[in-house]
N, C-alpha and C positions, 0 to 999 in steps of 0.2 A: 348287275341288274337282275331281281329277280322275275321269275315267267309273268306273275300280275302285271310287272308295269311295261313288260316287253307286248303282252295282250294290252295292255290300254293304248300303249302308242299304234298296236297297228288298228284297236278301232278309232283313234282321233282322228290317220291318216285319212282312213278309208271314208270316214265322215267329211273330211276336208275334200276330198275328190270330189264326193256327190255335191257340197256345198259349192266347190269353186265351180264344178262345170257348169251348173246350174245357170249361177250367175253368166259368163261367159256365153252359157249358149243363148240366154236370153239379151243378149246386147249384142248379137250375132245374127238373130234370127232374119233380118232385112238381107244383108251380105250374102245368104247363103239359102235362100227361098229357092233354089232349085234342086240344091239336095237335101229338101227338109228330110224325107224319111230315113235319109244313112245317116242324116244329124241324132233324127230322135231317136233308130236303132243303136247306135253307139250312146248314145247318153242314157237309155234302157238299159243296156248291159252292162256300161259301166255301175251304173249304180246298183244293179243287183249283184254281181259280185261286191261292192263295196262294203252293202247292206248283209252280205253273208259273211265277211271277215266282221264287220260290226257285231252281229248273232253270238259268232262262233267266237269271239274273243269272251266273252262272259259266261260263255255255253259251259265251261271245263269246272269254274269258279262256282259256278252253280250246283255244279253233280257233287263236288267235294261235297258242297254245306248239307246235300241231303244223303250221299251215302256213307262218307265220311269215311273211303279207299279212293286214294289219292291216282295211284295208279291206275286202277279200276276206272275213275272218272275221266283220266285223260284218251285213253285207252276207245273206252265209250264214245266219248267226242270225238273220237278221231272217225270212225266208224259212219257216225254220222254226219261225219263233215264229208266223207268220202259220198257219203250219197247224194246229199242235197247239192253239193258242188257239180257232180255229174250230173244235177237234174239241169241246172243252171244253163252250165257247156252244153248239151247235148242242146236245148233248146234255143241258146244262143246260136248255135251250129243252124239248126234249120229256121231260123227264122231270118237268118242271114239271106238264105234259100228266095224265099218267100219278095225278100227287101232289095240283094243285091243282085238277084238272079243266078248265088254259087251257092253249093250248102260249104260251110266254113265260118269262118270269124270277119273275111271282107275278101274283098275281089282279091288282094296283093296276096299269094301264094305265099312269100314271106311270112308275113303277121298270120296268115292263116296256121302255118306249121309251129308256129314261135308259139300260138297261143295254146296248139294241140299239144307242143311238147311241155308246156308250164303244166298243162293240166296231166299229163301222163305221170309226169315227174312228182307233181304232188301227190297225187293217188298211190303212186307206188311207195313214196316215203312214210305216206297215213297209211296205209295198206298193211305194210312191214311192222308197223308200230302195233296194227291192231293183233298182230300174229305172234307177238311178241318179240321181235327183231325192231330194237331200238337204236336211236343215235342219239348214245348218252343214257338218257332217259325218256320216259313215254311221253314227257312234258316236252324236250328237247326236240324230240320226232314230230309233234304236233305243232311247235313254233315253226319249224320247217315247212310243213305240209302248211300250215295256215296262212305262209309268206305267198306260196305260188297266186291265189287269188288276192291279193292285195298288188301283185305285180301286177296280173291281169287288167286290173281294174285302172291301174298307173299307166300303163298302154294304153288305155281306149279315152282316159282323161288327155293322155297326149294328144292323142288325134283329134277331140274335141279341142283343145287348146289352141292349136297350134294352128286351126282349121284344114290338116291336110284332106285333100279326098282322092277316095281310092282311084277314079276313074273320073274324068268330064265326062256329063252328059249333054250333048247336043242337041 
């Protein structure tokens, strides 16, 4: 499989996330009228990560056509996937704050560290790449790095899914 259609499948996934949960949360919303705002906060974040793997799959494919240094383009993307990514998290982190009364990803300590370490791990893999320490190649390093929010986003669709919630509210 070449890197194009490995980026097209993770922006179909990541478009199917935002589409199913969508649906889902709308045929939900009666069930679950007392934790609407941890409902809409997760369906919020999941889809802006999903929306940034959506971006960032075409983002690479883009720089090729107008600089036409392959490496150089992946390279670059990676860069800036390392920012916008941490713009993401950092503000998914405190808006957590804000929604669940913790700053993190959700009250469960768990999913909160699970989600710190996806994004550590991916930054560090785009990081590396952008330094020129690659795995494989700078396109290789960048399929890597552009998986961890596509997981992200598959976590927070589960919990929309499945309807768990972090805590009763009484």
């Amino acid at each position: 499989m070449e890197h194009q259609d490995i980026l097209l499948t993770y922006a179909e996934v990541a478009a199917a996330f935002a589409g199913f949960s969508a649906i889902v949360s709308s045929f939900a919303e009666n069930r679950r009228s007392k934790n609407l705002r941890i409902n809409h906060y997760r369906i919020k974040v999941m889809i802006e990560y999903s929306l940034c793997v959506v971006i960032f799959a075409f983002l690479p494919t883009l720089l090729v056509l107008f600089f036409e240094m392959e490496d150089a383009a992946w390279r670059l993307s990676s860069a800036v996937l390392i920012v916008v990514w941490g713009i993401i998290a950092l503000l998914s982190a405190t808006r957590a704050r804000a929604v669940l009364g913790v700053w993190g990803f959700s009250v469960a300590a768990g999913f909160s560290y699970s989600m710190l370490v996806l994004t550590l791990l991916g930054i560090t893999v785009l990081g590396l790449s952008v330094l020129g320490i690659h795995v494989r190649s700078p396109a290789g390093s960048y399929l890597i790095g552009l998986f961890f929010p596509l997981l992200q986003s598959a976590f927070y669709f589960l919990h929309i899914v499945t309807y768990s919630e972090p805590f009763d509210e009484e």
